[in-house]
C-alpha positions as CSV (number, residue, x, y, z in Angstrom):
1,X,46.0,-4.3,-1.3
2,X,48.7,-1.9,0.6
3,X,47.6,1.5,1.4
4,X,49.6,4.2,3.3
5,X,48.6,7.0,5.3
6,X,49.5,10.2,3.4
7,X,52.7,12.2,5.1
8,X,52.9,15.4,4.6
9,X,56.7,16.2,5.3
10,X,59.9,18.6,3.9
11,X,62.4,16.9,5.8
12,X,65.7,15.1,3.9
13,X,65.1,12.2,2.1
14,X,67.9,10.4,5.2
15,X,64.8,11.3,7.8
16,X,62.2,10.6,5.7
17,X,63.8,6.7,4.9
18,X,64.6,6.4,9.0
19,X,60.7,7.4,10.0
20,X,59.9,4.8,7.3
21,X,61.6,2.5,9.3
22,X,59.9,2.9,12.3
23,X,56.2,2.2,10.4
24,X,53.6,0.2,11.7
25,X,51.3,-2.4,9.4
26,X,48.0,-3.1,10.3
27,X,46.1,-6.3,8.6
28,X,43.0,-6.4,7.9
29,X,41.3,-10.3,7.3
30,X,37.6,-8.9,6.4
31,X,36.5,-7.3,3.5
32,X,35.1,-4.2,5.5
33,X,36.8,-1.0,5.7
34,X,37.2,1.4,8.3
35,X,37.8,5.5,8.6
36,X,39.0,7.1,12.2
37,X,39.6,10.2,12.9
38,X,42.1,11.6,15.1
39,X,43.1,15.5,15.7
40,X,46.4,14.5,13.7
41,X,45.2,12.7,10.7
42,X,42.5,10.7,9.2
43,X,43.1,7.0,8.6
44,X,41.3,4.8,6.0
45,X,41.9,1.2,7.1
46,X,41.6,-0.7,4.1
47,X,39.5,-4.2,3.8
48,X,40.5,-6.8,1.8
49,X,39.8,-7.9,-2.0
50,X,37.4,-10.9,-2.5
51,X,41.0,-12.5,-3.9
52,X,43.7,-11.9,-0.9
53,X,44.1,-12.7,2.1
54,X,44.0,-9.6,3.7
55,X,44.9,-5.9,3.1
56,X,47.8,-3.9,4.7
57,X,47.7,-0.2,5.7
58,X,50.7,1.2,6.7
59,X,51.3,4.3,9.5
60,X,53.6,6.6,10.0
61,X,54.7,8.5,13.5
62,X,52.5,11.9,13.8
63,X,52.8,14.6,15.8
64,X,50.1,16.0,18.1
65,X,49.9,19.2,19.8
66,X,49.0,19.5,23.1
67,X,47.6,23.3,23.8
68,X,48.1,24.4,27.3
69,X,46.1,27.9,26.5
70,X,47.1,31.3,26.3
71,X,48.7,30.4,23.1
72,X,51.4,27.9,24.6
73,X,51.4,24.5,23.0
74,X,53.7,21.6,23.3
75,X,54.6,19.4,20.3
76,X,53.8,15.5,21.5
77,X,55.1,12.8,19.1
78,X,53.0,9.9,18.7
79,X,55.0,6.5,17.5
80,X,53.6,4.9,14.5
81,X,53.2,1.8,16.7
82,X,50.8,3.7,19.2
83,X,49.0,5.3,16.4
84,X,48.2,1.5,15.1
85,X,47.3,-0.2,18.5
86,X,45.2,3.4,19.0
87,X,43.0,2.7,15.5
88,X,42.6,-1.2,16.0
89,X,41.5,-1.1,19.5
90,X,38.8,1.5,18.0
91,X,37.9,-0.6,15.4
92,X,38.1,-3.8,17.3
93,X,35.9,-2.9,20.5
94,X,33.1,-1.0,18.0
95,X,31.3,-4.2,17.8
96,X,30.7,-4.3,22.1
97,X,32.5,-5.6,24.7
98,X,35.5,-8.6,23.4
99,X,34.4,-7.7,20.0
100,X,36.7,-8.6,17.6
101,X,36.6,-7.4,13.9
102,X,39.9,-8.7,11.9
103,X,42.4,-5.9,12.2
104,X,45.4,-6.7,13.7
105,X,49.3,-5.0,13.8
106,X,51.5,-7.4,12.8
107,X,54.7,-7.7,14.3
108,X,56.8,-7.4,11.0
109,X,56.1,-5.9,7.9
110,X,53.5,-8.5,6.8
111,X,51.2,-10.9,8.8
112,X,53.1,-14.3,9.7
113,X,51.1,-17.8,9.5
114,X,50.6,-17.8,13.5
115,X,49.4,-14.4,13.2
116,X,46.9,-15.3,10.7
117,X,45.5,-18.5,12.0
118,X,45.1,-16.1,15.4
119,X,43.1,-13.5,13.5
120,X,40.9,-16.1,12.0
121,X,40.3,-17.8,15.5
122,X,39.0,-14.7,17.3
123,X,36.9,-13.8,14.5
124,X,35.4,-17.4,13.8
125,X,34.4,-17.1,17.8
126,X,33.1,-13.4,17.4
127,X,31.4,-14.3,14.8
128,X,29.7,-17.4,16.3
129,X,29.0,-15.4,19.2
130,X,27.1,-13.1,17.2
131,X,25.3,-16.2,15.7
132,X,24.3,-17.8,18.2
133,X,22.8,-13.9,20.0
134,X,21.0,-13.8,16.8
135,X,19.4,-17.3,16.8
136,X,18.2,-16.1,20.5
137,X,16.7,-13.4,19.9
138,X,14.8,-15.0,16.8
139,X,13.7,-17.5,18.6
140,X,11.9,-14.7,20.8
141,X,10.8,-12.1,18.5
142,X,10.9,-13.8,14.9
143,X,11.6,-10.3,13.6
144,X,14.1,-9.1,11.4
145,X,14.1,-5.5,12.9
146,X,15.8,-7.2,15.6
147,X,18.6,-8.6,13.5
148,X,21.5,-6.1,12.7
149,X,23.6,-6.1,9.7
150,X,26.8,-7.8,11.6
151,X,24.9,-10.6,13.1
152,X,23.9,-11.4,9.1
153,X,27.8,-10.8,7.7
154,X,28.2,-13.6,10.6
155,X,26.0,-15.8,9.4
156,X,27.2,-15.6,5.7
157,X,30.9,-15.3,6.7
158,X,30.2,-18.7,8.5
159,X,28.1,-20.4,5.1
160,X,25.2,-20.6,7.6
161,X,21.6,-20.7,6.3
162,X,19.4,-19.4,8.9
163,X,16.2,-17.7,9.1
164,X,16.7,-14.4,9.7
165,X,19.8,-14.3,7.4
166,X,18.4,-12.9,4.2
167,X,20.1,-10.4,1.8
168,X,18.6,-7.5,0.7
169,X,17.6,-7.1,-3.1
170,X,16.7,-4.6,-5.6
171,X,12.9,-4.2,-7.0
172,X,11.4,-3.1,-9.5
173,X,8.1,-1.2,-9.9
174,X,5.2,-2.8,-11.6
175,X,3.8,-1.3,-14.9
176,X,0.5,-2.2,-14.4
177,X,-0.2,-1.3,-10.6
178,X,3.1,0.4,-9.0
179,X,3.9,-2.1,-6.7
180,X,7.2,-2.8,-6.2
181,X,8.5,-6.2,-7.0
182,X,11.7,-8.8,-7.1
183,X,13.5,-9.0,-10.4
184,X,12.7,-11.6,-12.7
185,X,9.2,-12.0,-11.3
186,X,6.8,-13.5,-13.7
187,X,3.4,-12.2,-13.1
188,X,2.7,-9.4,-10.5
189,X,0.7,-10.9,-7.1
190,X,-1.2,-7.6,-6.6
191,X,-2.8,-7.0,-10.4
192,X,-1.9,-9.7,-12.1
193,X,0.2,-8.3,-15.0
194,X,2.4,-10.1,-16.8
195,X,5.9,-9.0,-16.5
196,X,7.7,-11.6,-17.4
197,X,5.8,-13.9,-20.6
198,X,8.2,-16.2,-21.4
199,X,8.5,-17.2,-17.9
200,X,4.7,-17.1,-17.3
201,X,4.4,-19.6,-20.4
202,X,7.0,-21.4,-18.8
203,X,5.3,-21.9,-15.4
204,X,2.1,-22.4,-17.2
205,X,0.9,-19.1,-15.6
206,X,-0.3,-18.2,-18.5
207,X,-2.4,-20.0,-21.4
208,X,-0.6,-20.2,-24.9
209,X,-2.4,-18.4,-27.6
210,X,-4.8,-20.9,-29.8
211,X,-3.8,-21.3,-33.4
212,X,-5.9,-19.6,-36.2
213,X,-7.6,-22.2,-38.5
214,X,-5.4,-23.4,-41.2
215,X,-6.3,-22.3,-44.7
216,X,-7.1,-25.2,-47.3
217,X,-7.2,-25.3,-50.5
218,X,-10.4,-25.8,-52.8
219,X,-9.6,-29.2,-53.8
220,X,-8.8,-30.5,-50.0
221,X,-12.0,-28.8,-49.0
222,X,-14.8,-30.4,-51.6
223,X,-12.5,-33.2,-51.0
224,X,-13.5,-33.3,-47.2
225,X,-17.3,-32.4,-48.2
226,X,-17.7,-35.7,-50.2
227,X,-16.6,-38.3,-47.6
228,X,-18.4,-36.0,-45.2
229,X,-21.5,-36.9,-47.7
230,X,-20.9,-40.9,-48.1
């Protein structure tokens, strides 16, 4: 997905195509995006879609305004470049120190192979970093207050299966007593109401209901009464 930081200009369609020319692209390898804000414009760093390989947001030279007081200012132009080095070193380093979080400037208009395979290598090694912090800190507390959100995108960026890698989920409150339960949870542990029957039947949780006596006729009943006799 491509994404372009609005511009907000009346200059001739000539300049306009030249300041074009002089864009920057950032790529983004994640699925996370980003928002920074500078004093000359916000930027929304996009994150990829679950189908591509990454997202590209494009920038566009600002200019800043430096104030020197008693109402004298001095217009500073920023390059596009600098504006894109500016945001992913911001984005990059939020994670602590060599923290890196996918988003790169490419060199061209679109990310080459090297540039790629370079991205994916600094975050494979982040990301195991932040494993293998995680697994240490487990190991000493075995809490899950102690595990933060990026150390678990880690672990499930990396298809690892560890302990304190769980994913939140959705409950649901229980009918019968108001605690608050998983979906698709058969009987409730705290009062023991049946939320699910089907299921309970299934897991023999619960015991089917006994069949009603079958109705006979006359004939089969004094039928049944004389061998009962003999």
């Amino acid at each position: 997905m491509n994404t372009e930081t609005a511009v907000h200009t009346d200059r001739s369609p000539q300049a306009v195509h030249s300041e074009r020319s002089l864009q920057a692209v950032i790529a983004n390898i994640t699925e996370q995006s980003y928002t920074a804000h500078r004093t000359y414009g916000t930027f929304q760093i996009s994150g990829r879609a679950a189908s591509e390989e990454y997202a590209l947001t494009r920038v566009t030279p600002r200019t800043a305004v430096m104030d020197y007081g008693d109402k004298r200012t001095l217009p500073l132009a920023i390059t596009a470049r600098e504006i894109a080095d500016d945001l992913c070193r911001e984005v990059n380093s939020d994670a602590g120190e060599h923290s890196f979080l996918g988003v790169f400037v490419c060199a061209g208009n679109v990310p080459t192979e090297g540039e790629l395979r370079s991205a994916r290598s600094r975050l494979e090694e982040f990301y195991r970093a932040l494993v293998a912090a995680a697994d240490r800190e487990w190991e000493r507390s075995h809490s899950f207050l102690f595990i933060h959100d990026l150390q678990r995108r880690a672990a499930g960026h990396l298809g690892l299966n560890k302990d304190w890698y769980y994913q939140a989920r959705e409950t649901a409150e229980c009918p019968g007593c108001g605690e608050r339960v998983k979906p698709g949870v058969a009987v409730c542990k705290s009062c023991k109401a049946i939320l699910d029957r089907e299921k309970a039947l299934a897991l023999g949780l619960l015991q089917p209901p006994s069949e009603p006596p079958s109705e006979e006729s006359p004939h089969v009943a004094q039928g049944k009464s004389a061998a009962r006799r003999q």
